[in-house]
C-alpha positions as CSV (number, residue, x, y, z in Angstrom):
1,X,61.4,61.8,99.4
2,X,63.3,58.1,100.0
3,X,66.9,58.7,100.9
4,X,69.6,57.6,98.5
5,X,72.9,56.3,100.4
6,X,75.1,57.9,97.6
7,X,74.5,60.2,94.7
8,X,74.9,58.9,91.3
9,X,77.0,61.9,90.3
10,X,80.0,60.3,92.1
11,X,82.8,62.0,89.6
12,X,83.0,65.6,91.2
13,X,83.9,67.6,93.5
14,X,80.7,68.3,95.2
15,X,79.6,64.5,95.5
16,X,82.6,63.6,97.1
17,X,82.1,66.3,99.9
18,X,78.4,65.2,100.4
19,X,79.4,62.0,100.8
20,X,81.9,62.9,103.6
21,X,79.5,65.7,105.2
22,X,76.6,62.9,105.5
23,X,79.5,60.0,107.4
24,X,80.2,62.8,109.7
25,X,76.7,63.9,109.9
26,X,76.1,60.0,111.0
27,X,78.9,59.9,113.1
28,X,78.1,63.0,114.9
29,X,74.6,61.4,116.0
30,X,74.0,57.4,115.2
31,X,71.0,56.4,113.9
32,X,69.3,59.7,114.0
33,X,68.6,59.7,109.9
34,X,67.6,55.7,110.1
35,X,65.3,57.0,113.5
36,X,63.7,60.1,111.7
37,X,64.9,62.1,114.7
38,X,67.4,63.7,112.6
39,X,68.7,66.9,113.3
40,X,69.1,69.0,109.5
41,X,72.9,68.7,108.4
42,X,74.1,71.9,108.7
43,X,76.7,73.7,106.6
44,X,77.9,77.2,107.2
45,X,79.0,80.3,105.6
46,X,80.1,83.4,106.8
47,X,80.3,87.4,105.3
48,X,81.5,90.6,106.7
49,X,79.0,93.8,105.2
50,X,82.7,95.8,105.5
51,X,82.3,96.8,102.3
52,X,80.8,95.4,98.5
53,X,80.8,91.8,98.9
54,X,82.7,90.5,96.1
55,X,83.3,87.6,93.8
56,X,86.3,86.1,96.2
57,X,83.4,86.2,99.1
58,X,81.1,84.2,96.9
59,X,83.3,81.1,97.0
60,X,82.4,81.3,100.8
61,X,79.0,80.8,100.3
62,X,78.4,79.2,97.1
63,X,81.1,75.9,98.1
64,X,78.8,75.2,100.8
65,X,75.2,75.9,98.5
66,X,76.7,73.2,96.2
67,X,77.4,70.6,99.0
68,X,74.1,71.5,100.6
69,X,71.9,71.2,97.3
70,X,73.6,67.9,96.8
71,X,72.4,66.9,99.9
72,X,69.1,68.1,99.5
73,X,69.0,65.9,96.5
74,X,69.4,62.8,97.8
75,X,66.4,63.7,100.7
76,X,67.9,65.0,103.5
77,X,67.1,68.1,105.6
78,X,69.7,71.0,105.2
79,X,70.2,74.2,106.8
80,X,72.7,76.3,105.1
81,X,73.7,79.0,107.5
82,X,74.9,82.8,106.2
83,X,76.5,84.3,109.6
84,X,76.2,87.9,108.5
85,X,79.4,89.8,110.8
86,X,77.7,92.9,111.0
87,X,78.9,93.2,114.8
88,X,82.8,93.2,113.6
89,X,84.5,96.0,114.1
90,X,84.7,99.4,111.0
91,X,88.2,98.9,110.5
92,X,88.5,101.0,107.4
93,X,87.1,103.2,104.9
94,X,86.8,101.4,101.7
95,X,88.3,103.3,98.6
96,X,85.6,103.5,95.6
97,X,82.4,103.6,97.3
98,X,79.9,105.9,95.9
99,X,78.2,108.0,98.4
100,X,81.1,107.8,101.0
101,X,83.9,110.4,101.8
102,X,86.8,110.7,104.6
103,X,84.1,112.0,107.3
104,X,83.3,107.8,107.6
105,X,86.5,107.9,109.2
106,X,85.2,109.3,112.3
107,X,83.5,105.2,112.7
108,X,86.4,103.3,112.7
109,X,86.3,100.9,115.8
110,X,82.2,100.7,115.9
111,X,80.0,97.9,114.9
112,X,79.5,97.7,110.8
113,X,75.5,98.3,112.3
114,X,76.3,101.6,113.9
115,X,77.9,103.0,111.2
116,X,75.8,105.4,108.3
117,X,75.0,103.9,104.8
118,X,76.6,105.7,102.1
119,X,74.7,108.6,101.5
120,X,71.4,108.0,99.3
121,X,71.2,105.2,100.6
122,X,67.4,103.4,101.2
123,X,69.3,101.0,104.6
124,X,69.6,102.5,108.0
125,X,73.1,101.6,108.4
126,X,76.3,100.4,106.7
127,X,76.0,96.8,107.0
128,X,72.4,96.8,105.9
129,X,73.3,98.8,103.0
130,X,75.6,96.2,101.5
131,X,74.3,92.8,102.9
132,X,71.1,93.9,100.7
133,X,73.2,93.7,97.3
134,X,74.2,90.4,98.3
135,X,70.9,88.6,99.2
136,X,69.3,90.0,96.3
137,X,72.4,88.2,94.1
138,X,71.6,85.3,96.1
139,X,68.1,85.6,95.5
140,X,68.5,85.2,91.5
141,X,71.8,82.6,91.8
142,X,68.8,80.1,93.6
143,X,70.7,79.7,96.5
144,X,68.5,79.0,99.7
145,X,70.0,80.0,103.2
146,X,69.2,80.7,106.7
147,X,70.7,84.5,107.3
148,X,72.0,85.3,111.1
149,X,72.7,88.8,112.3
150,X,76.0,88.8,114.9
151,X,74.7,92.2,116.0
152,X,71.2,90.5,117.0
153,X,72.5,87.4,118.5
154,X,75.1,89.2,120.5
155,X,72.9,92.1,121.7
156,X,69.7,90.3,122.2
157,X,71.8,87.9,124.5
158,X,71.4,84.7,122.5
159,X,75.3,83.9,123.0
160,X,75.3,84.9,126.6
161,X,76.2,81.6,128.2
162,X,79.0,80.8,125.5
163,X,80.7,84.5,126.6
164,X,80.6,83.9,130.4
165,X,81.9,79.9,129.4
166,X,85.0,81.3,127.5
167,X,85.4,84.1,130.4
168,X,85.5,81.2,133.3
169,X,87.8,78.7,130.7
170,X,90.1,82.4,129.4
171,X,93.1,80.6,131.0
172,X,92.9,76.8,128.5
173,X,91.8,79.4,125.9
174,X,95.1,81.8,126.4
175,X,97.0,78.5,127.0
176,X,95.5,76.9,122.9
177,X,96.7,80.9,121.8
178,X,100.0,80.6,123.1
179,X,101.3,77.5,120.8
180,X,101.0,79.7,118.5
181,X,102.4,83.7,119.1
182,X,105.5,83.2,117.5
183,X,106.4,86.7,119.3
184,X,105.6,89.1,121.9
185,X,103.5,92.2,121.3
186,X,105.4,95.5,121.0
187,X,105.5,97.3,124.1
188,X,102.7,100.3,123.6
189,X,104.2,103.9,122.5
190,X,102.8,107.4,123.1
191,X,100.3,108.4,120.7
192,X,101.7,110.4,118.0
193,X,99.0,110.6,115.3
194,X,95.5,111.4,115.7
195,X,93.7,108.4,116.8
196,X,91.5,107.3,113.8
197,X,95.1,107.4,111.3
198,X,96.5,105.3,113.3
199,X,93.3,102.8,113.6
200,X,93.7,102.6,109.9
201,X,97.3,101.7,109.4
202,X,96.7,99.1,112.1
203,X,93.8,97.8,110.6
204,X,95.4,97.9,107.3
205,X,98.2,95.3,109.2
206,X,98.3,91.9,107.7
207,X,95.2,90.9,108.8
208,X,95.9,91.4,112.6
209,X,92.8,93.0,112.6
210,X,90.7,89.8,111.4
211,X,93.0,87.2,112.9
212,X,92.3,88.8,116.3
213,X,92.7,86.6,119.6
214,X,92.2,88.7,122.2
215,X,94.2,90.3,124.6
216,X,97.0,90.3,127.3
217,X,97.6,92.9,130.0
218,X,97.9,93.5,133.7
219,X,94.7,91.7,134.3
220,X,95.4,89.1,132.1
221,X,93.9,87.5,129.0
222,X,90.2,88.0,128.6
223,X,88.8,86.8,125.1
224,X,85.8,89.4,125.2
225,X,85.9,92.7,123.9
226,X,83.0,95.2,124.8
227,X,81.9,98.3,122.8
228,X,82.1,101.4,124.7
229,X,79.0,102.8,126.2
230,X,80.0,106.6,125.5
231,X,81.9,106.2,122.1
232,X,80.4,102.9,120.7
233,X,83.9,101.9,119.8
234,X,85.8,98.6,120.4
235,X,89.1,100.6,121.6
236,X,88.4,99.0,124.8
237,X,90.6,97.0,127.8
238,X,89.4,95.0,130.0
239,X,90.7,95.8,133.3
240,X,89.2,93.3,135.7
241,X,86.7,90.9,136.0
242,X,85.1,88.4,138.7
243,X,84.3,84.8,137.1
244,X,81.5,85.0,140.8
245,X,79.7,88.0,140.2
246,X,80.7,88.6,135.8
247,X,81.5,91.9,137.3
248,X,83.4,93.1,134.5
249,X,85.2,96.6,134.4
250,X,86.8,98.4,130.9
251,X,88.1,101.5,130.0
252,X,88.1,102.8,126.4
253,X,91.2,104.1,125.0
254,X,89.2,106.8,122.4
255,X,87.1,108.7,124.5
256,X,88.7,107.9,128.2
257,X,85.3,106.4,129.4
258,X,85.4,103.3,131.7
259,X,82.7,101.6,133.4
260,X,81.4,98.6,135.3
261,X,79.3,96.1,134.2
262,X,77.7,92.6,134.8
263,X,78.7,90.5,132.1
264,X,75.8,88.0,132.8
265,X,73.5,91.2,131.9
266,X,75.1,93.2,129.7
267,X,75.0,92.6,125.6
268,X,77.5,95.2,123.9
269,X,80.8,93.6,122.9
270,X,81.3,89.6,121.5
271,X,84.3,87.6,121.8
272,X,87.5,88.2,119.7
273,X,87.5,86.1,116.2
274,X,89.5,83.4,117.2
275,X,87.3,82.3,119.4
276,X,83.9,83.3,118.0
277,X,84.5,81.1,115.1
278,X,84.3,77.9,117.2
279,X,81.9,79.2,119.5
280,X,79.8,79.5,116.5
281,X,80.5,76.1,115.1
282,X,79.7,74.6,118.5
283,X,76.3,76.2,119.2
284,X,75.1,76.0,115.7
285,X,76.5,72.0,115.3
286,X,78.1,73.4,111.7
287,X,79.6,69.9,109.8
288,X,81.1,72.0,107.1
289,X,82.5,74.9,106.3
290,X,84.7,76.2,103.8
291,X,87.7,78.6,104.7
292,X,89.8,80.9,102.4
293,X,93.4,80.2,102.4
294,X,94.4,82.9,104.7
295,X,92.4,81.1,107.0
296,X,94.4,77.9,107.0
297,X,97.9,78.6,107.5
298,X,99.2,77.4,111.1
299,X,98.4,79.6,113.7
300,X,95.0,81.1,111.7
301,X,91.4,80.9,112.7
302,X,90.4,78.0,111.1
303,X,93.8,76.0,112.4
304,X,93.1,77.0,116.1
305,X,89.5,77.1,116.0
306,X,89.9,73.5,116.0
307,X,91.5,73.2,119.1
308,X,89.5,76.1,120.8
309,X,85.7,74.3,119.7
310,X,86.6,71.3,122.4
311,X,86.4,74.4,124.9
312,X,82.6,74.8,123.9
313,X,81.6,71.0,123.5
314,X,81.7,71.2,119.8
315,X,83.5,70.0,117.0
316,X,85.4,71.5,113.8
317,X,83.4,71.1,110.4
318,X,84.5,69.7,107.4
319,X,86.8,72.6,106.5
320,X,88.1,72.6,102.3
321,X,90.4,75.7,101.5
322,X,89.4,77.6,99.4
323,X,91.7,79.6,96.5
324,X,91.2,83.0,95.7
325,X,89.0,83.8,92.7
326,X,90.6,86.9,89.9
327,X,88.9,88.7,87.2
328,X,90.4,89.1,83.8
329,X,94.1,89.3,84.6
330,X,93.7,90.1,88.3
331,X,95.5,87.0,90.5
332,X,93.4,88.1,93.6
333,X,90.7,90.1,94.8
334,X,90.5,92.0,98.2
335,X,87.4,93.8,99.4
336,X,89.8,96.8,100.8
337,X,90.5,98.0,97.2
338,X,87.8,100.0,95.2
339,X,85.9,99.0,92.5
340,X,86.0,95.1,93.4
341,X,83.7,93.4,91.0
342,X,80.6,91.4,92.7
343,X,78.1,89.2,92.3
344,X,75.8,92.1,91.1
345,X,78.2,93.4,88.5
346,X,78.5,89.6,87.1
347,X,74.6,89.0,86.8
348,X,74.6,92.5,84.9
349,X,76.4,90.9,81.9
350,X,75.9,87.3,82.4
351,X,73.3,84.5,83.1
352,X,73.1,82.7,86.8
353,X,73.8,79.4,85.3
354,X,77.0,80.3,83.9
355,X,78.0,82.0,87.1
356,X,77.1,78.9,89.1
357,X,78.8,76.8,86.5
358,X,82.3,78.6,87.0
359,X,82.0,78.2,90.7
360,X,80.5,74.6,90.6
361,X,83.0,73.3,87.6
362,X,86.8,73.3,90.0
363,X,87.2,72.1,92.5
364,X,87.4,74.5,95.7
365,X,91.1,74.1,95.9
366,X,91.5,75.6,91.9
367,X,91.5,79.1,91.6
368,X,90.1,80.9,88.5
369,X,88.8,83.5,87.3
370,X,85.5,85.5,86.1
371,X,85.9,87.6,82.5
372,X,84.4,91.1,82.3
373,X,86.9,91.4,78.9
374,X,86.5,89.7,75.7
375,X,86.9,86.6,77.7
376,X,83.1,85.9,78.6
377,X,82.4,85.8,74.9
378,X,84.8,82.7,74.7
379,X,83.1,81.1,77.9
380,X,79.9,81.4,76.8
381,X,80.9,79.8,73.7
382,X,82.5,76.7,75.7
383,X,79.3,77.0,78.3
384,X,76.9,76.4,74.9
385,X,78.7,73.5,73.1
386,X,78.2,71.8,77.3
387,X,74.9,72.7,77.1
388,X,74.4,70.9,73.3
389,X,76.8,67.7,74.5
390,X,74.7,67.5,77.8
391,X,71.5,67.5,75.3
392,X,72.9,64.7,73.0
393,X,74.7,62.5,75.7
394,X,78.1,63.1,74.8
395,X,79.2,64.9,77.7
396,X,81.9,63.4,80.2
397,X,80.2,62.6,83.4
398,X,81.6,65.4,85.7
399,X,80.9,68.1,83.0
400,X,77.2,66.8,83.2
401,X,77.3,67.0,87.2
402,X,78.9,70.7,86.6
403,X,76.1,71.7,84.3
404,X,73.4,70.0,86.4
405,X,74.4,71.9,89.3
406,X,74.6,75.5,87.3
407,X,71.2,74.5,86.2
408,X,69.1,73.7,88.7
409,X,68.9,73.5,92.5
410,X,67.2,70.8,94.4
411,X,64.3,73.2,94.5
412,X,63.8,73.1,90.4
413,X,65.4,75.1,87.5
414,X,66.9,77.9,87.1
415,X,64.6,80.6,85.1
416,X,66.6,80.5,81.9
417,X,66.5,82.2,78.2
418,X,64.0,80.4,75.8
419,X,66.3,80.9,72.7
420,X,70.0,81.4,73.7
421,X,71.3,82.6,70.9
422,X,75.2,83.0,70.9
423,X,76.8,85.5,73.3
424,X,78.5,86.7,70.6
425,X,76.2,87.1,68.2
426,X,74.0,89.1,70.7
427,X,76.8,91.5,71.7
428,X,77.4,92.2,68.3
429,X,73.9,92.9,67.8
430,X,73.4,95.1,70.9
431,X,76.6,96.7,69.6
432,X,75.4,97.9,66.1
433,X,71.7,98.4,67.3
434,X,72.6,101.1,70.4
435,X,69.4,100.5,72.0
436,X,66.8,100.0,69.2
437,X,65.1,97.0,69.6
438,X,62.9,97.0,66.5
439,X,66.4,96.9,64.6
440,X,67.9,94.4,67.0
441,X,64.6,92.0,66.4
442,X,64.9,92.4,62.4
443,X,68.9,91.1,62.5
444,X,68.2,88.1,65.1
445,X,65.0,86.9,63.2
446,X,67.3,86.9,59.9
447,X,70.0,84.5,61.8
448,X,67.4,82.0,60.7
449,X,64.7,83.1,58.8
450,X,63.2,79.4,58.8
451,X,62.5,80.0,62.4
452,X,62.8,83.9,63.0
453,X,62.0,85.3,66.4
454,X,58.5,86.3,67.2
455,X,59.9,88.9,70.1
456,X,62.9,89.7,71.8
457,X,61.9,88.4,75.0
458,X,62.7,84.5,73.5
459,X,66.4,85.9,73.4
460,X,66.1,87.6,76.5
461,X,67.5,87.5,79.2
462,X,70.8,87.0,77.8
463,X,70.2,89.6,75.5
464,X,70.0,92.1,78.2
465,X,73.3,90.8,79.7
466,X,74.9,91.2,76.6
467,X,73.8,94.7,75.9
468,X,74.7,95.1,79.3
469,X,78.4,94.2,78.4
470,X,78.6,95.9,75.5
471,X,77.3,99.4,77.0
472,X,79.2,99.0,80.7
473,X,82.7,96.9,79.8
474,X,83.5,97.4,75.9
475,X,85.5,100.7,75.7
476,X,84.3,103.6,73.4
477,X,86.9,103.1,70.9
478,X,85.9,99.3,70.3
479,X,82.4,100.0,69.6
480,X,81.0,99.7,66.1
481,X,79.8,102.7,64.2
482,X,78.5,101.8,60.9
483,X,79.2,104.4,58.1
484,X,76.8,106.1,56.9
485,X,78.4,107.2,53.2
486,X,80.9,105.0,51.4
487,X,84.2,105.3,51.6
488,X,85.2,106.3,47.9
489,X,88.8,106.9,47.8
490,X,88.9,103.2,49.2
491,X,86.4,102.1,46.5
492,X,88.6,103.7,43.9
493,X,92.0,102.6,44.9
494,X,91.0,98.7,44.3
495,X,92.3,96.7,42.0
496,X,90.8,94.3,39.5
497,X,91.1,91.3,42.3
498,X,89.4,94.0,45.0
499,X,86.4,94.8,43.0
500,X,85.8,91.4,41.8
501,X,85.6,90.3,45.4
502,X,83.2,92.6,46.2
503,X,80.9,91.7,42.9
504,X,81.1,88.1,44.1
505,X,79.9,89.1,47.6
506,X,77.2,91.2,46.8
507,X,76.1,89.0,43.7
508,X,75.4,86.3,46.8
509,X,74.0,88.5,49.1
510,X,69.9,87.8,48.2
511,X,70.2,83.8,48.3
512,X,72.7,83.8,51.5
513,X,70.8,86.5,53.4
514,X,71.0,84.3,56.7
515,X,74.0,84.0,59.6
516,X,74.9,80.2,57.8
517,X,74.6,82.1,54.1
518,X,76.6,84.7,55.1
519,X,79.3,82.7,56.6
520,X,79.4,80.6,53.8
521,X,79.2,82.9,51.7
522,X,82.4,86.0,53.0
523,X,84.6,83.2,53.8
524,X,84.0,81.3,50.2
525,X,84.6,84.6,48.0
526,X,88.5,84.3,48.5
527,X,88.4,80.4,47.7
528,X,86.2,81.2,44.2
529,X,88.6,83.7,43.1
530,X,91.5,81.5,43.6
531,X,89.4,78.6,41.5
532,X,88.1,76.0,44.3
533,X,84.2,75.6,45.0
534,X,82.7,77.4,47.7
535,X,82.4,74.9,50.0
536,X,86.3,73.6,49.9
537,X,87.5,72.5,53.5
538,X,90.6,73.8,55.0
539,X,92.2,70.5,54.0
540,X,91.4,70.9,50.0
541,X,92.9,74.2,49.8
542,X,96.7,76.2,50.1
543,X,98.0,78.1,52.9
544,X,97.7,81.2,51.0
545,X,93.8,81.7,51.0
546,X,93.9,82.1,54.3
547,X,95.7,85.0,54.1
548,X,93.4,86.3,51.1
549,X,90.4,85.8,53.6
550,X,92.3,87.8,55.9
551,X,93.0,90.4,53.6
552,X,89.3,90.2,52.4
553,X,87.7,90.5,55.3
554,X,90.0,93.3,56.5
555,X,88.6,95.6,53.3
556,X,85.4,95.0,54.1
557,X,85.5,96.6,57.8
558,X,87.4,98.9,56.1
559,X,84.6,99.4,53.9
560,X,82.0,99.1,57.0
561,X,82.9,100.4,60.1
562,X,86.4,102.5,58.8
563,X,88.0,99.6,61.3
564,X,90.1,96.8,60.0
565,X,88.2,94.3,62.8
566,X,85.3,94.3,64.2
567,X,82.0,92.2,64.7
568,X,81.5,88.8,62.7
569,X,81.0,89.8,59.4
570,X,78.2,87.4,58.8
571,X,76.4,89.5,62.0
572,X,77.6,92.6,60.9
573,X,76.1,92.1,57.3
574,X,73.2,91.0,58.9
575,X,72.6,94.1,60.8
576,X,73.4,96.9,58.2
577,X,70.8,95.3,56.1
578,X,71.3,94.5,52.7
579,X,70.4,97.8,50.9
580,X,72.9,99.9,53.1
581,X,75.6,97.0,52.3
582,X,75.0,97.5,48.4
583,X,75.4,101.3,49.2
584,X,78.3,100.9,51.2
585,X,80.6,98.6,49.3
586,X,79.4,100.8,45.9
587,X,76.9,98.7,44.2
């Protein structure tokens, strides 16, 4: 594939970063891509299996995916990195996680890999168990990455010579540190809680836990932490150590154990975060990465790591911050809460292009936010009017880079739904239908009976993230029922003007028996009994048929579902079927 010096999709976001990723790319090694010696660009992401992986921790890796794929596109070699931290510490048992009770407690201070799976579980430990949700998400979002376990680089060795680097350079490291403690650690008190309480208030701290730089002590600073070898924990303090021999001795605060060792041959512990970041983006030669904005105040990982990467021979990526992403009213999202929603939970009710689109569509800087309410009807509404401006060239050039990217990768398209039929209209079907397809069929082949649906699978699979939405986010009391006898005190109580509205409708029903007859046909019943054809426009008629259409469509839920709202009515006609409608509404 011939290389193209710059994209033609130059008005968004994601251009603008390739552009800048393939300079530094070029910078970083002259010539290379000209040579065909070149090196693939490498971009980075990195996830902690603590707990469910949610829609904030997508940002992480789906920023970089976009850059990458844009790359991609214009022929280079990428390799999109997913650093999985399974070697962090447990710091905390996660509130809301089937299968999980207080006993997990017991963990707190060993590697994510030595902890259980939830019970039921099919992994054989806790970070397995929840790194497998994710790459299965990834799997059907199209986004292609290079996975790396911490706990096998770490204790097959691979980072050996980095450790024993940053042991012999602790001192410039401690000195990059020290810029920025803005105060001294509290001297050390006599345990008065049991030890695993008070590992969860402090790891429950403002992030000192994450933001960790190593420690300070009699011995001095060493920026390595090991794992016990009796208790597995990280509640470990290096009390010596010999930059000649890496003769290295700790004692663990749990269990009391303490031991000798030879760093240059032993492989349980890793370096604190602050400077396994830039270790990281040194031996892996990342050129971008993307870092939430409690990453990138002064004094944080990303901030530091830039100074502390020099120590390793490497370089800081391309680094955009990253806001925070909410859901339906939330403002942020934190993986230490319960009940987090993820990338799973949004590809229940809701097609991979319009996830990618919401993620591809602001810039990394924007936050916003991803509906599980009434909301997603509205942007899958504004997601299909794209999809019909992108078809007829009228889309704004960004909004066609957006959609492109949602879309397709560089790889090809996205497995989409042959008919996509409005959210809406589906929900309301799935609504009214509770699970019977055969009915569910007969009201979406009468949308347009010129062109009626041979099967459900055309509709599907939006369909199925719908009815997914419907049966898992729509509360009990905002379902439809249908009635199944009229109601006939409300039958009997109309007036002249009520019954005459309801002759009219049903009177039309036989020619309008489609979703653009029906729509023409309940919202034109109010403008005939006031004297004006039919097919008057807003413009043409008074203010006060709007409020008789209000009124009329209010009797007819009424009439319907014993609810004053509910469904469209030209869907809700639809799927009662025209004999139970006559029955219903007394004819």
């Amino acid at each position: 594939m011939p290389i193209v010096a710059q994209s033609t999709e130059t008005t968004d976001w994601v251009s603008r970063f390739a552009d800048e990723v393939i300079e530094e790319s070029e910078r970083r090694a002259p010539g290379a891509k000209t040579s065909g010696a070149a090196a693939p660009v490498v971009v980075a992401s990195g996830l902690s299996p603590s707990g469910p992986i949610h829609l904030g921790n997508l940002r992480e890796v789906m920023t970089p995916h976009l850059v990458a794929d844009e790359i991609r596109r214009r022929g280079y070699q990428v390799r999109h990195l997913i650093s999985w931290d399974d070697y962090d510490r447990y710091r905390k048992v996660p509130a809301g996680v089937p299968g999980v009770d207080e006993t997990w407690a017991e963990h707190i201070g060993k590697p994510l890999t030595s902890v259980p799976a939830p019970k039921g579980s099919a992994y054989p430990n806790w970070a397995e168990h929840f790194k497998a949700a994710m790459i299965e998400s990834l799997a059907e979002l199209g986004v292609e990455f290079d996975g790396i376990s911490q706990t096998e680089q770490y204790t097959s060795g691979v980072y050996r010579e980095q450790i024993l680097h940053a042991m012999k350079h602790r001192g410039d490291i401690d000195a990059i540190l020290a810029q920025y403690r803005t105060k001294k650690a509290p001297a050390k008190k006599q345990q008065q809680k049991p030890l695993d309480e008070a590992e969860l208030e402090a790891a429950e701290g403002s992030g000192a836990a994450a933001e960790d730089d190593g420690s300070s002590g009699s011995a001095g600073y060493f920026p390595y932490k090991p794992y016990c070898g009796n208790c597995e924990k990280d509640l470990t303090t290096v009390t010596s150590y010999d930059d000649d021999s890496t003769e290295l001795t700790y004692s663990c605060t749990s269990c009391g154990f303490s031991e000798t060792v030879r760093l240059s041959e032993f492989n349980r512990g890793k370096l604190v975060w602050k400077v396994d970041w830039p270790m990281r983006w040194a031996y892996e030669g990342v050129i971008f990465e993307p870092s939430g904005v409690d990453h990138s105040s002064p004094g944080s990982s990303f901030q530091v790591g830039g100074q502390i990467v020099g120590i390793f021979g490497g370089k800081q990526p391309i680094g955009p911050m990253y806001a925070f992403v909410g859901i339906s009213g939330m403002a942020k999202m934190s993986s230490s809460k319960g009940g987090v929603p993820t990338p799973a939970d949004a590809l229940q009710i809701m097609e991979p292009q319009l996830l990618r689109w919401l993620y591809a569509r602001r810039r990394p800087n924007q936050s916003f936010k991803v509906a599980f309410d009434q909301e997603i009807q509205r942007l899958y509404d504004e997601w299909d009017r794209l999809e019909a401006k992108v078809a007829d060239g009228t889309a704004l050039p960004a909004d066609v880079a957006a959609h492109s990217r949602a879309v397709r990768t560089a790889s090809g398209e996205l497995p989409r739904t042959p008919r996509p039929l409005p959210y809406r209209t589906l929900a309301s079907v799935a609504d009214i239908t509770a699970g019977h397809e055969d009915q569910a069929l007969r009201i979406l082949s009468d949308l347009d009976p010129a062109n009626p649906l041979a099967s459900l699978d055309e509709a599907r699979p939006r369909y199925d993230k719908a009815e997914a939405w419907i049966n898992t986010h729509v509360p009990a009391d905002q379902r439809t029922i249908v009635r199944d006898e009229p109601d006939t005190e409300l039958l009997k109580s109309l007036d002249e003007q009520g019954r005459e509205s309801l002759r009219l409708l049903l009177d039309g029903l036989a020619d309008n028996w489609s979703l653009d007859g029906l729509t023409h046909l309940v919202y034109g019943v109010p403008k005939v009994q006031a004297g004006f054809p039919a097919d008057a426009t807003p413009k043409e008629l008074p203010p006060e048929i709007k409020t008789s259409q209000r009124s009329f469509f209010a009797l007819l839920y009424q009439l319907l579902v014993s609810r004053d709202t509910g469904p469209r009515l030209p869907t809700l006609l639809l799927a009662v079927g025209q004999e139970r409608v006559r029955h219903l509404l007394g004819a």
